[in-house]
C-alpha positions in Angstrom: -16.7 -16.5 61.3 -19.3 -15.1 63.3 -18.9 -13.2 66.4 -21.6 -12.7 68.9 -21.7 -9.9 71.3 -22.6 -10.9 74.4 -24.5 -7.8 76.9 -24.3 -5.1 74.4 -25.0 -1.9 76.6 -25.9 0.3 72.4 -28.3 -1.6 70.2 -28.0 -0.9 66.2 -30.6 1.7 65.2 -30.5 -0.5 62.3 -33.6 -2.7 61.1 -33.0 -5.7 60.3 -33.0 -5.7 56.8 -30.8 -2.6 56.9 -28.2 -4.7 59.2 -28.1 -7.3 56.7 -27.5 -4.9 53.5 -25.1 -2.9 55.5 -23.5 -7.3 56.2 -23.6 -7.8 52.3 -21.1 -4.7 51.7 -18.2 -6.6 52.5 -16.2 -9.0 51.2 -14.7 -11.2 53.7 -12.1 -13.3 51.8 -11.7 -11.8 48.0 -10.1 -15.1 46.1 -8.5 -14.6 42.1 -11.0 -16.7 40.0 -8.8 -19.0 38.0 -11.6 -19.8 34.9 -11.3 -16.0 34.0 -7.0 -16.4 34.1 -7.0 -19.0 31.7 -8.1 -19.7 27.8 -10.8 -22.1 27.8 -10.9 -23.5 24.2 -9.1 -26.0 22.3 -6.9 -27.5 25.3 -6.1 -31.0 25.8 -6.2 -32.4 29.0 -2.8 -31.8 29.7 -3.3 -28.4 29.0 -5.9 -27.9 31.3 -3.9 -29.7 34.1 -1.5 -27.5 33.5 -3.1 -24.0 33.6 -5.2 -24.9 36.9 -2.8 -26.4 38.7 -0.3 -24.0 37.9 -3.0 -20.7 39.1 -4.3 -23.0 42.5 -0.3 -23.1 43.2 -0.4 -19.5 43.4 -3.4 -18.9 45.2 -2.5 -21.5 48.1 1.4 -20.1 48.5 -0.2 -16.7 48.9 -1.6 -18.2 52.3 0.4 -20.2 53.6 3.3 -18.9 56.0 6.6 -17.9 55.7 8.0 -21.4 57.1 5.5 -23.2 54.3 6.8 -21.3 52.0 10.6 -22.4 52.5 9.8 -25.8 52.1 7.5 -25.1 49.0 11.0 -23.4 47.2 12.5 -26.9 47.0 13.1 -28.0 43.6 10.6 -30.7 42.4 7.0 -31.6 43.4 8.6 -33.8 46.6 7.5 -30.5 48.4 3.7 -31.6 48.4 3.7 -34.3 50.4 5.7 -32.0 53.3 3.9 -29.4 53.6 1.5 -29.2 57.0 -2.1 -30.4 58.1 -3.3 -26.4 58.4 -1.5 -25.8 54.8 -3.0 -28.8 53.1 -6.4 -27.7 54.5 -5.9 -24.2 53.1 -5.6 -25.7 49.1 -8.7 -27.5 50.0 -10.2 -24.6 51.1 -9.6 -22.9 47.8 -10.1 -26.2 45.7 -13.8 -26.2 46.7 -13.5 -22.3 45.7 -12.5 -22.7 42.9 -14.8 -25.7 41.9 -17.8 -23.0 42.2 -16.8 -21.5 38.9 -14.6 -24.1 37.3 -16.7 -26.7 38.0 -15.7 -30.2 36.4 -12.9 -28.4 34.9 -11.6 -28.4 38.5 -10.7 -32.6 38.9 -8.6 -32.0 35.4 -6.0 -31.1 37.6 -3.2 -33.8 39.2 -3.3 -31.4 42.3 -6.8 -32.0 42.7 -6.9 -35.5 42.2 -4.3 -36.0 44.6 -6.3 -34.7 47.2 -9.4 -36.0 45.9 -8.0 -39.4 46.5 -6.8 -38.5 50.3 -9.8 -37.5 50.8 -11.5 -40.5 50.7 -9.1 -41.6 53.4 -8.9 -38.7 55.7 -11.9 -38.5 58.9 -13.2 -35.3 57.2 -13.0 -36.5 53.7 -17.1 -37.4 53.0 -17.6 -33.6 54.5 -15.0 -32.4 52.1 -16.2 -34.4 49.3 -20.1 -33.4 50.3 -18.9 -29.8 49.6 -16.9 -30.5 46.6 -19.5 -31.9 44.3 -21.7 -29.2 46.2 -19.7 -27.1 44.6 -19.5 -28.2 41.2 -23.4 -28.4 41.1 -23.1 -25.0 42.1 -21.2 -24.1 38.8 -23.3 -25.8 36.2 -26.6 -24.1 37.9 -24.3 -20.9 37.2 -23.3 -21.8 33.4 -26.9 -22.6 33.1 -27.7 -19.6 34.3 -30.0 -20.8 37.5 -27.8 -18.9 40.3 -25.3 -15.8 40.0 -21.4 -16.2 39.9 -19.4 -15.0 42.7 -18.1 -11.5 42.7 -15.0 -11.7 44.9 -12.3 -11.3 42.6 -9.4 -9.3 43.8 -8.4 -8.1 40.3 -11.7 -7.2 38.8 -11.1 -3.9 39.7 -7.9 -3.7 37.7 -9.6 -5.2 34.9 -12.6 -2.7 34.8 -10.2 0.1 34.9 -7.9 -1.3 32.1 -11.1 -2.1 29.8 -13.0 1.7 31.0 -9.3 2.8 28.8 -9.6 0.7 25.9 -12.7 1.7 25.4 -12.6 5.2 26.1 -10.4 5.2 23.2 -12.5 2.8 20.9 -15.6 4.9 21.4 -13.8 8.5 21.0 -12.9 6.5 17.2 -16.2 6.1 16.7 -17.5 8.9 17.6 -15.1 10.5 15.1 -16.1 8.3 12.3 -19.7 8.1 12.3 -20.7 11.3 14.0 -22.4 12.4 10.8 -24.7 9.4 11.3 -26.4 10.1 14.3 -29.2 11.4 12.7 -29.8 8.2 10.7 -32.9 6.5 11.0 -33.4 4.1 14.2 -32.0 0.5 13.1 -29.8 1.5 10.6 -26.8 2.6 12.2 -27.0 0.6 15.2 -25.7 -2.9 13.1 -23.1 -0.6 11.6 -21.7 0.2 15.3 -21.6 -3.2 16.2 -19.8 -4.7 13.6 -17.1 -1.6 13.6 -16.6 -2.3 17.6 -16.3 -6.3 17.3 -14.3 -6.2 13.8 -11.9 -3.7 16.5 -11.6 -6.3 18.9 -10.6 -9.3 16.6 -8.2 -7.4 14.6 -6.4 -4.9 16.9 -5.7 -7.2 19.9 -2.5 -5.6 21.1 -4.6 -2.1 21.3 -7.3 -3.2 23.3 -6.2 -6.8 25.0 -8.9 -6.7 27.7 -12.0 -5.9 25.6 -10.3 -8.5 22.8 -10.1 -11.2 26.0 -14.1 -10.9 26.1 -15.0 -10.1 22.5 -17.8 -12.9 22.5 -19.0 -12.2 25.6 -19.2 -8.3 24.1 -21.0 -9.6 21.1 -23.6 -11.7 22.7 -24.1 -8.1 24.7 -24.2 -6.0 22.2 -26.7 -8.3 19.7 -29.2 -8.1 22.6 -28.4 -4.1 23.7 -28.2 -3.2 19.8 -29.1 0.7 20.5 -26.5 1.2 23.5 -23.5 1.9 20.9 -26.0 4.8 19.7 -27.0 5.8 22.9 -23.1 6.4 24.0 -21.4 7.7 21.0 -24.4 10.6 20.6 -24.0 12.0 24.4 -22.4 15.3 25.3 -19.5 13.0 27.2 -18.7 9.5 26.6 -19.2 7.5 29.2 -17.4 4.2 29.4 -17.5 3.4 32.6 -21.4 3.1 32.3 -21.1 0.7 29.1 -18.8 -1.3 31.4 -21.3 -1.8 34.1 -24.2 -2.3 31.8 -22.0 -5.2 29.9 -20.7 -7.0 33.1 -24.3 -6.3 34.5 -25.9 -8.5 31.9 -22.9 -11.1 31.7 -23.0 -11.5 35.8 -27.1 -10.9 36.2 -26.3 -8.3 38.9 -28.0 -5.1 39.5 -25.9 -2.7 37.7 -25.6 -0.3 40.9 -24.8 -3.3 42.9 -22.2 -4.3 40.8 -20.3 -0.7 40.7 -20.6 -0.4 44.4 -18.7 -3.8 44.8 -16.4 -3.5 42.0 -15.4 -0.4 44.2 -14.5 -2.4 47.3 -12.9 -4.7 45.8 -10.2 -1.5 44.8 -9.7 -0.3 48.3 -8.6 -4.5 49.6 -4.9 -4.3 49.9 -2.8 -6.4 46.9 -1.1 -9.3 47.5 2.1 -10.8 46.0 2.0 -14.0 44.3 4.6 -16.4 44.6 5.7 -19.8 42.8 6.7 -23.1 43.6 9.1 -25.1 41.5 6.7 -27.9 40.2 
């Protein structure tokens, strides 16, 4: 929402393209990205329907009230059709969220289509609609890599933390192993590294279960970056922070500064509880 300030005695020293950075810091409503919470390959329908409706559940009873919420603890999906006008505006609030990374993934879910179908019958619906398949234009110019993905995840901080360890401890492995290599000749120990690190992640899953989660999104990383391996196992001090932010920088297409900075922000927003609903 936008607030204007009407008679303001101090104008910002700021120019105007330093106003608008300084605007681009925040994140105004940080929302859990439910394609990155669930496994995307070889799912039936049902599956799907399951998985999404299940994490949109979540998100919306996480916003609503306190008096929502006790009627959303009945037993039994009867509870839908209860709930208020504001509440029911909130899930389609974050079903047009969602549908910006999900993208047709999103109307595989019986949540969805129920409201899809309201609102066709609802004064607001064709604005609602408009935005919906907005959205889900929005998401295959993203997986086609025309436009960047949104970075407002809550728990991407968590995550880059939890994968900095796992591979703190992967790269301190193979430092160990192939430190006598590091004076091979360019291009011979660089394939070497990379099979070691993506052989790691398909057969010790339980010791590094966020790296693991990505490992193709690692490989099609590392094929292109073949040297950074190299580059980070022969510094003084390992730094695998850096690899992180390099590797999401090329998945997300974000400067790699940019990215840390907001990465950061997003671990100072205050953590939520999640609650459930007896579908």
């Amino acid at each position: 929402m936008k607030v204007r300030i009407a008679n303001s005695a101090k104008k910002s020293s700021l120019r105007p393209a330093a106003r608008a950075r300084k605007k681009g810091r925040s994140i105004a409503d940080p929302m859990p990205q439910i394609i990155a919470r669930i496994p995307q390959k070889g799912k039936n329908k049902n599956e799907w329907d399951h998985n999404i409706t299940t994490h949109l559940v979540r998100i919306w009873l996480d916003r609503i009230s306190s008096a929502e919420l006790r009627v959303a603890s009945v037993r039994g999906p009867s509870w839908l059709t209860k709930m208020s006008t504001e509440a029911l505006k909130a899930l389609d609030e974050i079903i047009i969220r969602q549908a910006v990374t999900l993208g047709w993934r999103t109307a595989l879910s019986e949540l969805v289509q129920w409201r899809l179908s309201e609102w066709e019958l609802v004064a607001d619906g064709l604005k609602l609609l408009r935005r919906y398949h907005r959205a889900v234009e929005r998401a295959a110019r993203i997986y086609q890599g025309l436009q960047k993905p949104p970075l407002d995840d809550p728990d991407l901080y968590r995550a880059k933390v939890e994968t900095v360890k796992e591979l703190r401890v992967l790269l301190t492995e193979m430092r160990k192993t192939y430190q006598a290599r590091f004076c091979d000749p360019l291009g011979v120990l660089e394939p070497v590294l990379v099979t070691h690190f993506l052989k790691a992640l398909a057969e010790r899953q339980k010791a590094f279960p966020f790296l693991a989660a990505n490992r193709e999104h690692w490989r099609g990383f590392l094929e292109e970056q073949r040297a950074v391996l190299r580059q980070q196992l022969a510094e003084v001090r390992l730094h695998p922070a850096s690899l992180f932010d390099s590797w999401l920088s090329w998945c997300k297409r974000f400067d790699v500064e940019w990215l840390r900075q907001s990465i950061s922000r997003l671990g100072s927003l205050p953590r939520k509880s999640i609650h459930d609903a007896k579908l």
